[in-house]
N, C-alpha and C positions, 0 to 999 in steps of 0.2 A: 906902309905897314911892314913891319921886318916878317917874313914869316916864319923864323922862329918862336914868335907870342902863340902862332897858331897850334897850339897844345892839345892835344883831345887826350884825355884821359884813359885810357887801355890799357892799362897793364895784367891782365890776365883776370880768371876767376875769381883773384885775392882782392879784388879792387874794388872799393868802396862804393855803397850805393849812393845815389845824391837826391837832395828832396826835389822834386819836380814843380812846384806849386804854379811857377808859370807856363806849365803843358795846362792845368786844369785851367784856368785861368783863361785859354783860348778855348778849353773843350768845351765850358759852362758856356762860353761866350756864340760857341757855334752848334752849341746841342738843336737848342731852339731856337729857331730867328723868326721874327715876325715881320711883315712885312704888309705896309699900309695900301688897300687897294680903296679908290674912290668908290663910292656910291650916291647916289643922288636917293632925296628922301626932302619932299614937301620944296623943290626946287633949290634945295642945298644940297653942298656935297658934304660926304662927312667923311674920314678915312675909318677905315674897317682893319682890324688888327687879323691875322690869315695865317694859322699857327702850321703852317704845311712846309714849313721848310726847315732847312736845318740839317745837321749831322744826324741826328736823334732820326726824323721820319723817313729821311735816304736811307741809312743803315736798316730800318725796321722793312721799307718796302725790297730793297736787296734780298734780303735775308729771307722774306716772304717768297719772294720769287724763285729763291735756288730750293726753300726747302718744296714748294709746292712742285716744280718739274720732278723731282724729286720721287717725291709721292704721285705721281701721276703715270711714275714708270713701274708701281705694282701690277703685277699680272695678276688675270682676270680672275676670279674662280677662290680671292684671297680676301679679307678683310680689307676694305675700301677707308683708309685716313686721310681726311682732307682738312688741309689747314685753313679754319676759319676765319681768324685775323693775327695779326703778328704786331704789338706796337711794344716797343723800350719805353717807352713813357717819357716823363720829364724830367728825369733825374739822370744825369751821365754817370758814367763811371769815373772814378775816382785812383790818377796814377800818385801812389803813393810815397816811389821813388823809381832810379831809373839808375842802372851798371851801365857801362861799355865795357865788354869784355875781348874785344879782337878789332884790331885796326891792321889792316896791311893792304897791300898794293894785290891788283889780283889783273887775269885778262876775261874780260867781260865773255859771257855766254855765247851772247848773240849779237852780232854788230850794228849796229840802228842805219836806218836810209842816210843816214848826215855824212855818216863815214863810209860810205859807201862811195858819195859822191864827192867827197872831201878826204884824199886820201893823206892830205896833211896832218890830219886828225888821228893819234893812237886810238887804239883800243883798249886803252888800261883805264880798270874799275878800279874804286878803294872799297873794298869788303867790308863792311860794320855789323857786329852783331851788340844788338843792346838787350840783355835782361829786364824787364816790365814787370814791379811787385804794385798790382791793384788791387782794387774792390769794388764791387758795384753791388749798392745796396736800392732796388727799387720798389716802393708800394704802389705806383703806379703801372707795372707793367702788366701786358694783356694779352695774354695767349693762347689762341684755343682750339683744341681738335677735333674731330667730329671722328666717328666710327659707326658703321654701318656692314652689314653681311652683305655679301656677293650673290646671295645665293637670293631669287625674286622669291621662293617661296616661305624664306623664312620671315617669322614675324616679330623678330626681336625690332625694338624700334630701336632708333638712330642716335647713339651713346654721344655727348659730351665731354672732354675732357677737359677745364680751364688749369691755366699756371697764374700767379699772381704774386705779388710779396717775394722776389728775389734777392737772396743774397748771395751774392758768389765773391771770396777771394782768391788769390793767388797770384800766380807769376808767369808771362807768358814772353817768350824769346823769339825775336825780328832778328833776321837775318838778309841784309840789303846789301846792295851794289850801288853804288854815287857813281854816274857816268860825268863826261865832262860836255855831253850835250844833254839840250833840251831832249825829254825830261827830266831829266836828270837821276831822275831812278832806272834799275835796272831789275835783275832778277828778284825778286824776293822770298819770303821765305817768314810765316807764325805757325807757332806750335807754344804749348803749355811747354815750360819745365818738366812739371810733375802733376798728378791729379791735382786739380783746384777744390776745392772747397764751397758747396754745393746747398742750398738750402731754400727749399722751395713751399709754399701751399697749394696743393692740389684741389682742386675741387671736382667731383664726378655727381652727375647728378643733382648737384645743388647741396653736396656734403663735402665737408674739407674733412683733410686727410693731412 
């Protein structure tokens, strides 16, 4: 293969965005996975469909995890928010199209063990930053907070907060480093462009808002 053919598209800001449809097309495919476990039932076995895997319920139990440490490093004497559950639901998010806007040759941050022990091996990263214009529109998502006073004697009881019916679009910018070992990623880097676009149903109390 000449590597000349090897073209990636970079030419600055001005550069066209292109439709992604086979990213969704893997994202759909790894939101949810299901995955057949045996059960016995009247001396037969039947396979059991086990919706616990996936892109979709890692991301949610992740994301549950950091925000919970999180909230757990309130100090005492403050409004106590504890995250009750965290699920994306079933529906992925939706990359709509996709820029490259910066390709160059760069030297990597940090050196990995390989090159360490392999000093044949440069140090040079290729720097790619790509622009991401999405959307994620979900009716299944489930989010919910609890709130509670600090103080034992007061007697306000234990508030609710649910999220549901999310839409959010916008555009959010990867900025990565291609090493030439395993892994082959290197430093990264997500942030929004700009504020995204926001659109949520509240519920408090058993009232949406």
């Amino acid at each position: 293969i000449d590597g000349s053919d090897a073209n990636i598209n970079c030419t600055g800001t001005g550069s066209y965005f292109q439709p992604s449809d086979w990213i969704n097309v893997f994202i759909f495919a790894l939101w949810n996975t299901q995955v057949k476990s045996p059960e016995t039932e009247n001396g037969n076995q039947r396979g059991l469909q086990s919706p616990q895997y996936g892109l979709g319920p890692y991301t949610s139990s992740l994301i549950y995890t950091i925000i919970q440490d999180e909230l757990n490093s309130i100090p005492d004497g403050l409004t106590k928010i504890k995250l009750k559950r965290f699920d994306f639901g079933n529906e992925p998010p939706v990359i709509k199209s996709v820029r490259c806007i910066s390709y160059s040759e760069s030297v990597c941050l940090e050196s990995t063990s390989r090159n360490e022990v392999d000093n044949s091996l440069d140090n040079s990263c290729m720097r790619t930053i790509f622009d991401v214009d999405f959307v994620y529109a979900s009716r299944d998502i489930d989010i919910a907070f609890t709130m509670r006073s600090d103080d034992v004697k007061s007697l306000l009881p234990e508030a609710t907060i649910a999220l549901s019916e999310v839409l959010l679009t916008g555009m959010f910018r990867i900025d990565v480093e291609l090493t030439h070992v395993y892994p082959f990623l290197g430093n990264a880097s997500v942030a929004f462009v700009r504020p995204p676009t926001f659109d949520v149903t509240i519920e408090l109390g058993g009232q949406g808002y």
